[in-house]
BADO-76264 format. One record per residue (C-alpha): y, x, z. Coordinates in pm, whole numbers, plus 50000, padded with zeros to 5 digits. Last residue first. Layout:
<recs>
YXZ;...
</recs>
This chain:
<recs>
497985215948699;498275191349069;501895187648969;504165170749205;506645144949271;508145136549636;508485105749844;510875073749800;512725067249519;513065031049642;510655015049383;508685039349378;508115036349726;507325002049684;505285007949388;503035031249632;503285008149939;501374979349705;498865001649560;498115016149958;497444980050024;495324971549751;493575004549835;492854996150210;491444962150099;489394973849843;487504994950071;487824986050424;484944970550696;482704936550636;484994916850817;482764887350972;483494851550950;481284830851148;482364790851190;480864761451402;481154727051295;482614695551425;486684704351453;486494729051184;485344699050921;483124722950610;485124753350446;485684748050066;484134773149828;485864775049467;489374774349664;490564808649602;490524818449978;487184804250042;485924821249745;487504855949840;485944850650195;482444859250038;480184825950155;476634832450277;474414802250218;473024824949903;471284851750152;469624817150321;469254821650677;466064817350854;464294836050526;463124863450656;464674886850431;468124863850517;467484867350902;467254909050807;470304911250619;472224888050943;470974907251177;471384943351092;469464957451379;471284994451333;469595026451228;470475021250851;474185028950953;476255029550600;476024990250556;474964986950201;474184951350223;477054941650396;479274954150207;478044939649863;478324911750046;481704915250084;484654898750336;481694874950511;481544839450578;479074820450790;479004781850770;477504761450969;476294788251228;473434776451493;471344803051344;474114831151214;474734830051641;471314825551748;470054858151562;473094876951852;476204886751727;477374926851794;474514939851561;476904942751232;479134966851415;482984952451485;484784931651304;484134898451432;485994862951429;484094835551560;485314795351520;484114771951790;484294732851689;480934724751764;479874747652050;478884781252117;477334800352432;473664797552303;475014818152015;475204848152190;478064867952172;478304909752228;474624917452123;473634951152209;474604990152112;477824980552225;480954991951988;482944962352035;485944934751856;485244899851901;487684875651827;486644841051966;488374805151894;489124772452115;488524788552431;487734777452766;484004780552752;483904813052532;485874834852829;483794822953126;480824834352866;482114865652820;481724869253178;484464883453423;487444875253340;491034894053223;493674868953193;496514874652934;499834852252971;501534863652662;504674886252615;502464904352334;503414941052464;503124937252860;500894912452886;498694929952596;498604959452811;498144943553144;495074923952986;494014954252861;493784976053180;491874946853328;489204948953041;488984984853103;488734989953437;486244959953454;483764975553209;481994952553006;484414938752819;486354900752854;489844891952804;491074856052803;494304851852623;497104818352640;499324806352455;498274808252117;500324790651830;498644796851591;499134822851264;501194854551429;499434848951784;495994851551595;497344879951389;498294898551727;494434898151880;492814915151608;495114946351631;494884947551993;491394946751994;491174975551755;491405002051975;488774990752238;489134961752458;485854940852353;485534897752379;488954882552341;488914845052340;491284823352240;493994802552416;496154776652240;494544765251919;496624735151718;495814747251340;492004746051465;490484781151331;489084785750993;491914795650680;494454806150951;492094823251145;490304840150836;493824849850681;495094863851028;491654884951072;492044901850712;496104908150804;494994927151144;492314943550973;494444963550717;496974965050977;494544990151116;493665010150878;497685008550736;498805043350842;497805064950485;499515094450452;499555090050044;498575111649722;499285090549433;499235083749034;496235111048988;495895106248599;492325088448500;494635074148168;493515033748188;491995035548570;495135052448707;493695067849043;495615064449388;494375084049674;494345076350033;494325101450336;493525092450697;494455112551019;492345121051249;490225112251591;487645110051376;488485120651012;490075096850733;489245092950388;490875061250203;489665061749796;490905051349438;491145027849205;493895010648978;494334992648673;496144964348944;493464942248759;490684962948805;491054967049121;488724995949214;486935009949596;486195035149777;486355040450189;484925069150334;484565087250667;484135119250841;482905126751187;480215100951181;477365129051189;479155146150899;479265121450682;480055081650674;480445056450368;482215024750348;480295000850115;481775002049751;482854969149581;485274967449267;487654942449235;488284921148929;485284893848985;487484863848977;486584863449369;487994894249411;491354890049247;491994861849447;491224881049760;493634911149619;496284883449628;495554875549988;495554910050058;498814914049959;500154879450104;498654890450443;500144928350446;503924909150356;502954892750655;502054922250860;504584944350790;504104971350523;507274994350442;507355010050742;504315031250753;505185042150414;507975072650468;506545081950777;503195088850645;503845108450391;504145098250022;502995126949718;503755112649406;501735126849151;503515142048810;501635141448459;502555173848245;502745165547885;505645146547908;507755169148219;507285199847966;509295183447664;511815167847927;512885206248029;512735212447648;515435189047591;517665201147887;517015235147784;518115223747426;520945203947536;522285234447792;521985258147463;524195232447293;526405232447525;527045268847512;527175273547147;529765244747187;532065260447437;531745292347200;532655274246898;535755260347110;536805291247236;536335307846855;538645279646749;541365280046986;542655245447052;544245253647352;540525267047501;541535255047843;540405218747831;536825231247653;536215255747924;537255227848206;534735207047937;531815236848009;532415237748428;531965198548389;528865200948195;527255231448399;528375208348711;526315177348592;523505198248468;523185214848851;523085184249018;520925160248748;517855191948831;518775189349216;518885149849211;515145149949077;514905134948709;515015100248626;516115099948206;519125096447984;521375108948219;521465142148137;520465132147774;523375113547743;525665139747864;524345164747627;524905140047354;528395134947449;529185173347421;527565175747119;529715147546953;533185164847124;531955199946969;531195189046655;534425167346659;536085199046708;534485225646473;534975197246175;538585197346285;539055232446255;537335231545976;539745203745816;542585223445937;541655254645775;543505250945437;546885238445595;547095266145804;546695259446183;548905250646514;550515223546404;547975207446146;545425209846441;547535191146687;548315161646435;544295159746320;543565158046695;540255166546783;541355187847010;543615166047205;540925142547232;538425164747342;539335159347762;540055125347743;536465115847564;534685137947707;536075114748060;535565082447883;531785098847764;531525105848154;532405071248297;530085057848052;526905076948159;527715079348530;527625035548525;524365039048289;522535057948572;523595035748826;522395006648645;
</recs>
């Protein structure tokens, strides 16, 4: 709109500033009868050319310094044109010289099609775009997709003794894949492929890992906990128990946090954290068990090398949220389970860590849970599976850790950005 605006407002201006030289009245004064019509020919030349160079300045998005520098070459050229007093060499040489802007123009434009431009995004100009309901609908969407079978599943991959990791994944119906790589203690990278053309749409900072989980966690509380929940349980205080914990405060109306780890530094050093940041009364105890008993959900969020929950703690009614290692449930948990839910399958089979128990691949090789019983939370979310009564069952959902997720939400930043001109375009050639 902007574009078109400048475009009018400088053919009106052309348009004042040839007018006296394309005169047939002016030219009959100042020139012999028998080179008037040349003379005129030279000046409507000149006045046509001179629009067409403005229309092909602003005929296209370019970079403000490239629009810049052709907007003042065209105004310095019609101050020419002003002062040329109808002369008709002045005028010719006005016009050679807008014409050679066209053509530099028009081969500038030549170059930019055959040369594909990625948008490189930093971190700081993304991380605000993404909040965590706008992260919920996203993913929501990209659930939908999923369960019509237009993602593409990858398991997250490690290398490096753990020191490097990889998320890949495609959505098919975005025409998009790509990949998240991030370094411990790092930052993390995501790349945007165009799955029609293969061109490299986007090089991103990529600051959404963790709101990643946090919108997962709010769509499986809001899909499976009781609407009217009040206190939950928080069992781990590592990095991501934060991120777990705000969702549930976003989607019910939680009053009340019981925080339980095994060291009592760190569990009390949480509760004064989340205090401080959630403005919620947050009670640090000292069994997880304590915690389970007066709750109405669980989030569980650990790295122990040993179960975390044990299903002899659960009731009817109980709804478990985990995203941390596959070994953090106890068998009796996926045992006394009426339904158990998972993000991917395909995820959970290819689980990057061979080393750990994983309990719920091995209780389906065994046959104590059925592989088939397992629900992906895309058919939940799209209605084809329907979750059984909350307030008499028991309920496992498990995040089964990045890929498509991470890319549906660096998609969504990227047209964003786009959107608001945001970030910078480069050649990888």
């Amino acid at each position: 709109m902007k574009s078109k605006k400048a475009l009018l407002l400088w053919t009106s201006i052309i348009r004042s500033l040839a007018k006296p030289f394309c005169s047939t009245s002016r030219l009959r004064r100042s020139r012999p009868q028998n080179n008037s019509r040349a003379d005129l020919l030279s000046s409507n030349s000149l006045l046509y050319l001179a629009l067409g160079v403005v229309r092909v300045t602003f005929a296209r998005p370019v970079n403000v310094s490239t629009r810049a520098a052709t907007s003042l070459a065209g105004k310095n050229l019609l101050r020419s044109c002003a002062q040329a007093n109808g002369s008709r060499s002045d005028l010719d040489l006005a016009g050679s010289s807008l014409l050679d802007c066209a053509r530099a123009r028009r081969a500038f434009f030549q170059r930019m099609e055959t040369t594909f431009l990625t948008l490189l995004l930093k971190r700081s100009e993304v991380s605000d775009l993404l909040d965590l309901r706008r992260a919920m609908t996203v993913l929501e969407q990209t659930f939908r997709e999923q369960s019509n079978g237009h993602v593409k599943q990858v398991a997250p991959l490690r290398f490096m003794n753990r020191g490097m990791r990889m998320v890949v994944g495609g959505l098919d119906a975005q025409n998009k894949n790509g990949l998240r790589v991030s370094v411990t203690g790092g930052e993390s990278m995501a790349l945007l492929f165009e799955i029609s053309s293969g061109n490299l749409l986007c090089l991103m900072g990529y600051p959404f890992s963790n709101l990643r989980i946090s919108a997962t966690v709010g769509l499986a509380i809001d899909r499976f906990a009781d609407p009217k929940a009040r206190t939950v349980a928080m069992i781990g205080s590592g990095r991501l128990a934060l991120p777990v914990l705000e969702p549930a405060l976003a989607v019910r109306p939680v009053n009340r946090v019981l925080i339980y780890s095994r060291s009592a530094e760190n569990r009390d050093a949480f509760a004064r954290k989340a205090s401080e940041k959630l403005k919620i009364a947050t009670t640090a105890v000292s069994s997880a068990q304590q915690a389970i008993d007066e709750a109405e959900f669980v989030l569980v969020s650990t790295n122990s090398p040993t179960a975390a929950l044990l299903g002899k703690w659960l009731r009817p009614g109980l709804a478990i949220f985990g995203v941390g290692r596959p070994n953090e449930f106890d068998d009796d948990v996926y045992r006394r389970a009426d339904l158990i839910s998972v993000t991917s399958k395909r995820h959970e089979l290819d689980y990057y860590d061979k080393k750990l128990d994983q309990l719920l691949i091995r209780l389906s090789r065994q046959g104590m849970v059925p592989w088939d019983s397992v629900v992906e939370f895309a058919d939940i979310i799209s209605g084809k599976t329907s979750p059984p009564d909350k307030s008499a069952s028991v309920i496992v959902f498990r995040d089964s850790q990045g890929g498509y997720g991470d890319l549906a939400l660096a998609s969504w930043a990227y047209e964003e950005a786009r959107r608001r001109g945001l970030g910078q375009e480069i050649s990888t050639e």
